[in-house]
C-alpha positions as CSV (number, residue, x, y, z in Angstrom):
1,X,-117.7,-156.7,27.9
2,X,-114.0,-156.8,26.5
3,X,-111.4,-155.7,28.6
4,X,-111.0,-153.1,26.5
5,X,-114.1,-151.7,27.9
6,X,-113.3,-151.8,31.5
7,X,-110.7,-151.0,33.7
8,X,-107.3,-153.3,33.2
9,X,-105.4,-154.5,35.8
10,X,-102.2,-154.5,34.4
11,X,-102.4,-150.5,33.4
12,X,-103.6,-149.8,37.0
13,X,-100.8,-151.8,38.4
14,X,-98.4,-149.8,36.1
15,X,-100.0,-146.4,36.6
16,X,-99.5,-146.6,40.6
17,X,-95.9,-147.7,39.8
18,X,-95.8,-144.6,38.2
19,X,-97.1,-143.1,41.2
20,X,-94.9,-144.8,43.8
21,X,-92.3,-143.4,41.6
22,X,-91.3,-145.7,39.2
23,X,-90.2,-145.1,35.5
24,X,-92.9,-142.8,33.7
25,X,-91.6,-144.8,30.4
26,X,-93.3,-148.3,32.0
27,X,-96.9,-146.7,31.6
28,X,-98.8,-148.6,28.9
29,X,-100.2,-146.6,25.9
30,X,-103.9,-145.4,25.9
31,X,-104.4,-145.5,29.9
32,X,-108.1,-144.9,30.2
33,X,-110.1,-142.0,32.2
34,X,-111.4,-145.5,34.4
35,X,-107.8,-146.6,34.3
36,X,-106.3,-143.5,35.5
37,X,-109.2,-142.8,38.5
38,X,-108.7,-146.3,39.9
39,X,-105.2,-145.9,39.8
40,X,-105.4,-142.5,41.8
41,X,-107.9,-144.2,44.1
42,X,-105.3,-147.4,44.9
43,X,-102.6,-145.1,45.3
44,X,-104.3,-142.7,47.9
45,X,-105.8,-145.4,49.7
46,X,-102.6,-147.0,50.3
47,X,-101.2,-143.9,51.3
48,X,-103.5,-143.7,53.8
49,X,-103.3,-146.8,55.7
50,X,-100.0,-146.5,55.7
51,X,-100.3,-143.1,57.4
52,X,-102.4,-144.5,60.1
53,X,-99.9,-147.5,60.0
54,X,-97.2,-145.0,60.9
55,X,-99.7,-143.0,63.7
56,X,-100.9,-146.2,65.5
57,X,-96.9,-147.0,65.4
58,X,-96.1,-143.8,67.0
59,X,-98.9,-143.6,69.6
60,X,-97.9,-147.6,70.4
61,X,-94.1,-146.3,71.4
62,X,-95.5,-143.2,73.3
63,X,-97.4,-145.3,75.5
64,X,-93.9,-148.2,75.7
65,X,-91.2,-145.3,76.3
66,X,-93.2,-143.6,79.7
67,X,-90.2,-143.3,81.1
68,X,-86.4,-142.5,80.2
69,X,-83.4,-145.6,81.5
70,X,-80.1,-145.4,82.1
71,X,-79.3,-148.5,80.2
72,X,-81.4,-149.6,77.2
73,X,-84.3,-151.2,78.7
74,X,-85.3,-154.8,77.4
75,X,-88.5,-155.4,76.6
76,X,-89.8,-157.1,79.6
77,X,-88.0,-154.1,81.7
78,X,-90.5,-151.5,80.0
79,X,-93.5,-154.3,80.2
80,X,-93.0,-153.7,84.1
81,X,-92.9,-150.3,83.9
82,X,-96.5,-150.0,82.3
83,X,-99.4,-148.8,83.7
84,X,-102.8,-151.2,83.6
85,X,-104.1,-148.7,81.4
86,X,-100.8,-149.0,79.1
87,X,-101.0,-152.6,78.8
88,X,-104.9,-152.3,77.4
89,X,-104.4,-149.9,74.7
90,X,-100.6,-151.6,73.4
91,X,-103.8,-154.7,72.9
92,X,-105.6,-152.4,70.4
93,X,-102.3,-151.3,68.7
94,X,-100.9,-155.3,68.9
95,X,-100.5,-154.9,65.0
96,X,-98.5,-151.7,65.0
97,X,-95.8,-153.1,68.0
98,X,-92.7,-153.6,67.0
99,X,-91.8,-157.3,66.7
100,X,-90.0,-157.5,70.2
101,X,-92.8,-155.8,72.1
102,X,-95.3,-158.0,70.1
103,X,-93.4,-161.2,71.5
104,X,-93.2,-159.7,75.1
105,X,-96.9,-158.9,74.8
106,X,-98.4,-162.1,73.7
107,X,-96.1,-164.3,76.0
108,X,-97.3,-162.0,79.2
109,X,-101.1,-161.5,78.2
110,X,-101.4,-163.8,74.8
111,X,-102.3,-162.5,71.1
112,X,-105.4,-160.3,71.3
113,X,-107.8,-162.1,70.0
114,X,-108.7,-158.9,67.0
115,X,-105.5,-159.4,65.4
């Protein structure tokens, strides 16, 4: 099979450009059906883990701001303030803490182990 036959890398990689919204005048000439379909498919599946990126961000920061301070809090002040529960789920969404509450969390209770 020639690469002619099957999907090219290179056109994909320019097509989602394209997509991401890059310059339409980039997109090599004679993009395939296949070409164009596994672009879509890249595109839309990156889309959507970044969605869920941004939702397991927001519920993380929903469960570390429970509580409003006069003073910004630092991040071992608002690791006091969390419930048991709290602590457990911030675990599952380790990945989506921001880097200061990552730190915090792994020096108090250590990286979780699924990350």
């Amino acid at each position: 099979m020639s690469e002619s036959d099957g999907v090219r890398p290179d056109v994909v990689d320019a097509i989602v450009g394209v997509l991401r919204g890059g310059d339409p005048s980039t997109l090599p000439a004679g993009a395939t059906r296949e070409e164009k379909a596994a672009a879509k498919d890249r595109y839309l599946s990156e889309f959507l883990a970044e969605r869920s990126k941004r939702d397991r961000q927001a519920q993380a920061w929903e469960l570390l701001l429970t509580r409003s301070y006069d003073e910004p809090p630092t991040w071992a002040r608002i690791f006091d303030d969390l419930s048991p529960e709290a602590v457990a789920e911030l675990g599952d969404l380790y990945d989506a803490l921001p880097a200061g509450a990552q730190e915090e969390y792994a020096r108090r209770y250590g990286t979780p182990s699924a990350v």
